[in-house]
C-alpha positions in Angstrom: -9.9 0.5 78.1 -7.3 -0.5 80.9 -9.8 0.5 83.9 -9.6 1.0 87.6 -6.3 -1.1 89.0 -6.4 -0.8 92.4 -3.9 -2.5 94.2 -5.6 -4.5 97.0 -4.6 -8.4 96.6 -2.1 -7.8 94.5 1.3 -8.7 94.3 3.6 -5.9 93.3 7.2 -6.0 93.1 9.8 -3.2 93.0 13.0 -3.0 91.9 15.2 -0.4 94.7 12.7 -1.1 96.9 14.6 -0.5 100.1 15.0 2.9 100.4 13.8 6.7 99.0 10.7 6.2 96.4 11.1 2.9 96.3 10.3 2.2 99.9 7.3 5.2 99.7 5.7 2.7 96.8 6.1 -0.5 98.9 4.7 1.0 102.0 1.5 2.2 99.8 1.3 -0.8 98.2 1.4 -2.4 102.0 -1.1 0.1 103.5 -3.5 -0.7 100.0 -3.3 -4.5 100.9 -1.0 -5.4 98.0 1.8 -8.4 98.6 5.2 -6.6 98.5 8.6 -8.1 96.6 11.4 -5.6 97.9 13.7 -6.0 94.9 17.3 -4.7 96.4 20.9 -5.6 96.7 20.4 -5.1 100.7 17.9 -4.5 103.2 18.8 -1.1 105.6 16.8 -1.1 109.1 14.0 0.5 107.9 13.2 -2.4 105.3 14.8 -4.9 107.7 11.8 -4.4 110.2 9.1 -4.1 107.4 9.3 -7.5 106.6 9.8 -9.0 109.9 6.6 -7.4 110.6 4.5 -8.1 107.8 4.2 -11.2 106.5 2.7 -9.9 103.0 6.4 -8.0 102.4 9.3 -10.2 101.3 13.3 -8.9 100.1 14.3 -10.2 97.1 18.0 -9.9 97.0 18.8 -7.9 93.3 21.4 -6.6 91.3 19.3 -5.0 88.2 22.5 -5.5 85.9 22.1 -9.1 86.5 19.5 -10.1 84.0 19.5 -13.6 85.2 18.1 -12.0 88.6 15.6 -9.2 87.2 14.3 -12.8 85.6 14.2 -14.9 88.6 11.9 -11.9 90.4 8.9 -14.1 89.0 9.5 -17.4 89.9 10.3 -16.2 93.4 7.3 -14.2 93.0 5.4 -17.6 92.3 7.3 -19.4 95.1 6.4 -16.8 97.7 2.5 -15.5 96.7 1.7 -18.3 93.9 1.9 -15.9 91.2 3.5 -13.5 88.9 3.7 -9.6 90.1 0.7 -7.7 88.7 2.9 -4.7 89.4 6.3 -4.3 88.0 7.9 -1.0 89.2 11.7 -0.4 87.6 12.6 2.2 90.2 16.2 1.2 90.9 18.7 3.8 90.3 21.8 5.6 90.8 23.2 9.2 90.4 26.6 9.9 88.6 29.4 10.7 90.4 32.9 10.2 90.2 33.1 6.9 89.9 30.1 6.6 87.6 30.2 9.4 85.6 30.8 11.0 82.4 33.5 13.5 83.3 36.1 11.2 85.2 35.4 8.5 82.9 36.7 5.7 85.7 34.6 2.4 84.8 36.1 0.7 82.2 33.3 -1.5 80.4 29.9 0.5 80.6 28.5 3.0 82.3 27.1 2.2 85.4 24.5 4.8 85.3 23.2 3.9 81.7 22.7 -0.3 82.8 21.1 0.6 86.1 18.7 3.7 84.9 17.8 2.7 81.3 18.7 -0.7 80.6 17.1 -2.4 84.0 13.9 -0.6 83.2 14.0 -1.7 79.7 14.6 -5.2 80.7 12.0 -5.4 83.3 9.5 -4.0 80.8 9.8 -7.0 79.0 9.8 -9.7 81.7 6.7 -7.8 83.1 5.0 -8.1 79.6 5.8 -11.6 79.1 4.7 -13.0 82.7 2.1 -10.7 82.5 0.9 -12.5 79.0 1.8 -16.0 80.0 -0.4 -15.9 82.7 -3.2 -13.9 80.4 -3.2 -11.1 83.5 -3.2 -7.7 82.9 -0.7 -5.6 84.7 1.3 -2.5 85.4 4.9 -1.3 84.9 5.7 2.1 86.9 8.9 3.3 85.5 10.4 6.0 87.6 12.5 8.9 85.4 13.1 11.9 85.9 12.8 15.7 85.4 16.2 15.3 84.0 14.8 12.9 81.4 12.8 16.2 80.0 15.8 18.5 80.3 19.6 18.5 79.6 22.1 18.8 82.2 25.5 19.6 81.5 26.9 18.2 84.6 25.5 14.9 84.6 25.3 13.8 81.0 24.3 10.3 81.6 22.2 10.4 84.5 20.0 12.8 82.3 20.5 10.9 78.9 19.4 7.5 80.9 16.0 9.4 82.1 15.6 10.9 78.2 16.0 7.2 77.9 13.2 5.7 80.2 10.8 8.6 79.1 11.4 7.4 75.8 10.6 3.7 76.5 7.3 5.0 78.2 6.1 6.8 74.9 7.1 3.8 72.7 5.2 1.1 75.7 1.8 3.2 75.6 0.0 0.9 73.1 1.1 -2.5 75.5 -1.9 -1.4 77.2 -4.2 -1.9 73.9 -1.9 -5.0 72.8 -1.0 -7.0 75.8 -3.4 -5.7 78.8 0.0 -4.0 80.4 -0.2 -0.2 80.8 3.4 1.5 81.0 3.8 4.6 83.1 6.3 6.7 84.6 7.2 9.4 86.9 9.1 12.3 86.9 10.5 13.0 90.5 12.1 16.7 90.4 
């Protein structure tokens, strides 16, 4: 059995830490006593003057489509609090619209939408797991979905098929707790 987690002392890092839920988690994490990486392409003024004014939150400048720098979250984790995160949450991600989205159709390579809400998630699952086991710590990944991962929605076709996506990875992660000490959950904002 996993057991009680709490987060005091530990280091958690989250991806889209900056703003919305992401910066909710990081300020809970703070308030518990946990060391804070704010994984984000840019601070706003809000997160600006949370780090400035705790010295146990640090920005971590991310792109979650760059799996060279979802990778380099740990050793900058080790660099800054002498150790990997015990806390990985993949909350990063971005709406459709019409620039990103299934109807217009305007990126020419991949879909935005699909690399940022379902691959980044999947990717961080995996360098969570094998920091986690390389260090023989036990650990959590907080994936954040969506109620539009449990329903289909017409109008945003890959926002919801990305969130179908995470919920998926969730239900296929739930025996990491059993086989590598790492317990995989998720949220459903909506």
């Amino acid at each position: 059995m996993f057991g009680a987690f709490p987060l005091a002392g530990k280091i958690v890092a989250v991806t889209g830490g900056a703003s919305g839920i992401g910066l909710a988690f990081c300020k809970l994490a703070l308030s518990s006593n946990a060391r804070v990486i704010i994984a984000d392409l840019k601070l706003n003024r809000d997160t600006e003057a949370l780090v400035a004014d705790n010295n146990k939150a640090s920005f971590y400048k991310c792109d979650v489509r760059n799996w060279k720098e979802l990778e380099d979250l740990v050793p900058f984790s080790e660099s800054k609090f002498g150790n990997v995160p015990d806390v990985y949450a993949a909350n990063a991600g971005i709406a459709e619209s019409n620039s990103t989205g299934f109807w217009n159709d305007a990126e020419e390579d991949k879909y935005a939408a699909l690399e940022v809400n379902l691959g980044h998630p999947i990717k961080l699952s995996r360098i969570a797991i094998r920091a986690l086991s390389s260090r023989g710590k036990k650990g959590v990944v907080v994936i954040t979905s969506s109620i539009a991962g449990m329903h289909g929605h017409f109008t945003t076709p890959l926002y919801s098929a990305s969130k179908h996506g995470t919920i998926g990875l969730i239900k296929s992660m739930a025996l990491a707790e059993t086989e590598a000490n790492v317990k995989v959950v998720g949220i459903c904002p909506g």
